[in-house]
C-alpha positions as CSV (number, residue, x, y, z in Angstrom):
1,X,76.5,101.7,61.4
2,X,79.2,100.5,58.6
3,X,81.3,97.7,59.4
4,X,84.4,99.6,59.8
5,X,82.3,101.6,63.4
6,X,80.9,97.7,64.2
7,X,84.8,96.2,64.3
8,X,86.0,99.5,66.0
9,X,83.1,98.9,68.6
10,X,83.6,95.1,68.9
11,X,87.3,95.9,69.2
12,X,87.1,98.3,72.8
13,X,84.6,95.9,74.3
14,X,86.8,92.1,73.3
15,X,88.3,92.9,76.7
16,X,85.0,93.0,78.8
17,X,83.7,90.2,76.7
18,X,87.0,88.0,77.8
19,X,86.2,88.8,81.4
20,X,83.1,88.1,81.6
21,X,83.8,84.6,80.1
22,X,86.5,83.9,82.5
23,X,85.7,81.6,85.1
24,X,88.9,81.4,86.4
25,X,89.2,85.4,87.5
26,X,86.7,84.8,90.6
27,X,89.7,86.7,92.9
28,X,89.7,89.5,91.0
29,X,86.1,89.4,91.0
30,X,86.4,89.0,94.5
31,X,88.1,92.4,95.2
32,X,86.4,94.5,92.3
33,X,83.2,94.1,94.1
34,X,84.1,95.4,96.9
35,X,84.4,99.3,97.6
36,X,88.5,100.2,97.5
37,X,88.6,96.8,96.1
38,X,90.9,97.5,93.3
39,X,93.1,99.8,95.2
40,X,93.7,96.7,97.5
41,X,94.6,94.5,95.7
42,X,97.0,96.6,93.3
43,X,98.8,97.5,96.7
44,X,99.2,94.2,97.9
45,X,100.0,92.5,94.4
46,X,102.8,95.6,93.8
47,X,104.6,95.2,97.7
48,X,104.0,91.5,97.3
49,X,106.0,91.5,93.8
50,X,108.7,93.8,95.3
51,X,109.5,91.5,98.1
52,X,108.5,94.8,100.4
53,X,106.4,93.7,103.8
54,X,102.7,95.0,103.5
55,X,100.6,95.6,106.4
56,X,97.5,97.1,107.3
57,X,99.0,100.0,108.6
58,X,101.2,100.1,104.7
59,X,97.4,99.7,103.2
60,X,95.8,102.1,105.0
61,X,98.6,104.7,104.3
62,X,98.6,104.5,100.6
63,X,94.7,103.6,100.0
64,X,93.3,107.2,100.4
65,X,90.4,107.3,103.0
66,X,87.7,108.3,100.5
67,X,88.3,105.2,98.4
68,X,88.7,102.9,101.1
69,X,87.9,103.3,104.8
70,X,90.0,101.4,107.2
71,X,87.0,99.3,108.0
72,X,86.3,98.7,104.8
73,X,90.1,97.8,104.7
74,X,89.7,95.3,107.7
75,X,86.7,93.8,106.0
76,X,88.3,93.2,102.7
77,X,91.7,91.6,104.4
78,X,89.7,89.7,106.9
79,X,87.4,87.7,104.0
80,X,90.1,87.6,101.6
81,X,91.8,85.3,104.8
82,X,88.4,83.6,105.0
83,X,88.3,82.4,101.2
84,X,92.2,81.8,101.2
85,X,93.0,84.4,98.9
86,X,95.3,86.4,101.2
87,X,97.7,84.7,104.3
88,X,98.2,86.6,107.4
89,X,101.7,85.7,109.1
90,X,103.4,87.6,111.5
91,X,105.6,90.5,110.3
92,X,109.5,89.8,110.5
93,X,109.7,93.5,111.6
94,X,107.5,94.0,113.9
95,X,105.7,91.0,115.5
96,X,103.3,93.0,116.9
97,X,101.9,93.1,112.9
98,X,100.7,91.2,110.5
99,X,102.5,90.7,107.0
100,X,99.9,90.1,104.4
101,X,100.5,87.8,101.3
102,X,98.7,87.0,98.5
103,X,98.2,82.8,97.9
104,X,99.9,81.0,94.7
105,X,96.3,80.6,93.1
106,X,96.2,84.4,94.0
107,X,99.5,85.3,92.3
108,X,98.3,82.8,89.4
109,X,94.8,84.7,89.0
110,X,96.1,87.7,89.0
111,X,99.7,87.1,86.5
112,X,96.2,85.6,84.4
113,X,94.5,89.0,84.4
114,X,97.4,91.3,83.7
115,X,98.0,88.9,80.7
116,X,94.4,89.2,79.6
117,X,94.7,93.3,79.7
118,X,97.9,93.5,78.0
119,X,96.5,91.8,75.0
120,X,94.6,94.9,74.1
């Protein structure tokens, strides 16, 4: 290998190498381990930045089934509340929802990680 194919190499992978050193990504790590994960979070982060109400129902709508069951989808929501990543409120609309929300240190996190991936 010349050096030209080692910095062309080192070069596609300085991204993975910046993740993997970030210890302040741990919600995105949060919902890439989990199955549907990504989806999730996108979805949320997108209606969230749009000022557009997101629900389960919303979720479960866009996510197609074979990326993320509606379980799955429960699961995700429910321990993203437990580790304060996501906020549940009721839904101006219709009260008999729940609006989900991502936290500041979500938001922050996540503004973090689309800075880091826009660098390449």
């Amino acid at each position: 290998m010349n050096n030209e194919q080692k910095d062309l190499i080192d070069n596609s992978v300085e991204i993975a190498n910046i993740l993997r050193e970030q210890k302040e990504l741990i919600i995105i790590d949060f919902f890439s381990r989990r199955p549907g994960g990504n989806y999730v979070i996108n979805l949320i982060m997108l209606l969230f930045e749009n000022k557009i109400e997101c629900t389960e129902d919303v979720l479960s709508y866009y996510i197609p089934s074979n990326v993320c069951s509606k379980s799955t989808l429960a699961n995700i929501i429910t321990d993203g509340v437990k580790e304060s990543y996501l906020v549940k409120a009721d839904c101006k609309k219709d009260h008999r929802s729940k609006n989900i929300t991502p936290t500041i240190k979500t938001v922050e996190q996540w503004n973090l990680w689309r800075k880091l991936m826009n660098k390449k």
